[in-house]
N, C-alpha and C positions, 0 to 999 in steps of 0.2 A: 851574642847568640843565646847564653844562657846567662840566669840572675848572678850567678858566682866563676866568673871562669876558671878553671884550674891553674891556669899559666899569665901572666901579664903578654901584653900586646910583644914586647920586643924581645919573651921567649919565643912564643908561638911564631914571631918571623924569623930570628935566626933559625928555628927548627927546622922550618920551612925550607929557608937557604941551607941548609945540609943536604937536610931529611925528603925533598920535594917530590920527589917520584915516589914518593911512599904519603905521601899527605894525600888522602882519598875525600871528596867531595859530595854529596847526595846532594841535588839540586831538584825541586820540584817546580817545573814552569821558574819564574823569576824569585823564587824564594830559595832560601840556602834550607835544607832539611837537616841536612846530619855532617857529620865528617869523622874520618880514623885516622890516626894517623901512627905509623909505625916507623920504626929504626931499625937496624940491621948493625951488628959489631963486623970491623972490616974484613973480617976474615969467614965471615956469613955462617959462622957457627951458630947464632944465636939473635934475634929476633926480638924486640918487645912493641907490646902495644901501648903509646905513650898516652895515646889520647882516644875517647870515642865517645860521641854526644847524637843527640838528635833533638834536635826540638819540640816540646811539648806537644806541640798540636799535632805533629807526625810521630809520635809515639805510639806504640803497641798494633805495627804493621809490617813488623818485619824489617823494617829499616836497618837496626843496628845490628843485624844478625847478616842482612846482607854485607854493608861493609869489611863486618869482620871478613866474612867467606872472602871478597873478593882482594881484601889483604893478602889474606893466606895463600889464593890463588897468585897473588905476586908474588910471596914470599918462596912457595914453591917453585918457582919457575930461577928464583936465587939458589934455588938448594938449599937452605937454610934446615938445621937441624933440630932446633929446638924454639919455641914463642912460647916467652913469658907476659906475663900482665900482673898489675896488682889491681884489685878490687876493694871496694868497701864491700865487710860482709854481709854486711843489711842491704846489700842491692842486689834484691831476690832477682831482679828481673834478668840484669846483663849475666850475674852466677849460672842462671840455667839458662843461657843462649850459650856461654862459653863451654859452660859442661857438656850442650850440646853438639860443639864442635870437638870434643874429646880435649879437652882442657880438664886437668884434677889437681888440687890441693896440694901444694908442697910445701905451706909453711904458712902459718897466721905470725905476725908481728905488730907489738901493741908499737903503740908512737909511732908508727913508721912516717905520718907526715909532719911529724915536729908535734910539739904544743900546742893544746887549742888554744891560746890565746891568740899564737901565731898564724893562724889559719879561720877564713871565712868562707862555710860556715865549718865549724870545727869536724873535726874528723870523728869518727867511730872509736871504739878502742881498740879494737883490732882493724888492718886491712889483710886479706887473702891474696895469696900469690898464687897464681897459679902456672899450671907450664905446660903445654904439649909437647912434648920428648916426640923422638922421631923425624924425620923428615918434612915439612911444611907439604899437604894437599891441600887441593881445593875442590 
């Protein structure tokens, strides 16, 4: 779906086999648009957003701003106190879609995905964490 995926094929399944009802899909007609996909700790205190892409061509429609919502709307419905995420902080775009779901900065961490060597394409130098405290709405 995208040039680099974050995860190799036989994370993204086991995730799946956990995580399933939290693996959210955008499908336009026969094409896969986007997906999110979230986790929950078993005690539903806490929430993150592991994964959320959209495909180039369905970019900058609002797409990835729905997913999150209707995350959240599940996650809500868990009672879930608090959804974290980490970002790269040079991704203006998803930064102020999450900011605009009240999502704020709790913490930059340089390395946080290992060495660039180890990673394609290499990471930023910081990623931002970010975290909506409070109860999950949607």
């Amino acid at each position: 779906m995208f040039p680099e995926e974050p995860y190799p094929f036989f994370v993204l399944r086991q995730l799946f086999e956990v995580h399933g009802s939290r693996f959210l899909v955008l499908d336009q007609g026969s094409e896969l648009a986007g997906y999110a996909l979230l986790a929950t700790t078993p005690d539903h205190q806490q929430s993150w957003v592991l994964g959320l892409g959209v495909v180039a061509e369905h970019r900058n429609l609002g797409y990835g701003q729905q997913l999150i919502e209707e995350g959240i709307s599940l996650l809500a419905s868990d009672r879930v106190r608090e959804v974290r995420l980490s970002v790269d902080r040079d991704n203006y775009v998803a930064l102020h879609i999450y900011r605009s779901l009240g999502f704020a900065l709790i913490r930059e961490q340089k390395g946080y995905c290992g060495p660039a060597p180890t990673r394609r394409p290499p990471p930023s130098p910081c990623r931002a964490r970010l975290s909506r405290p409070g109860q999950a709405r949607g």
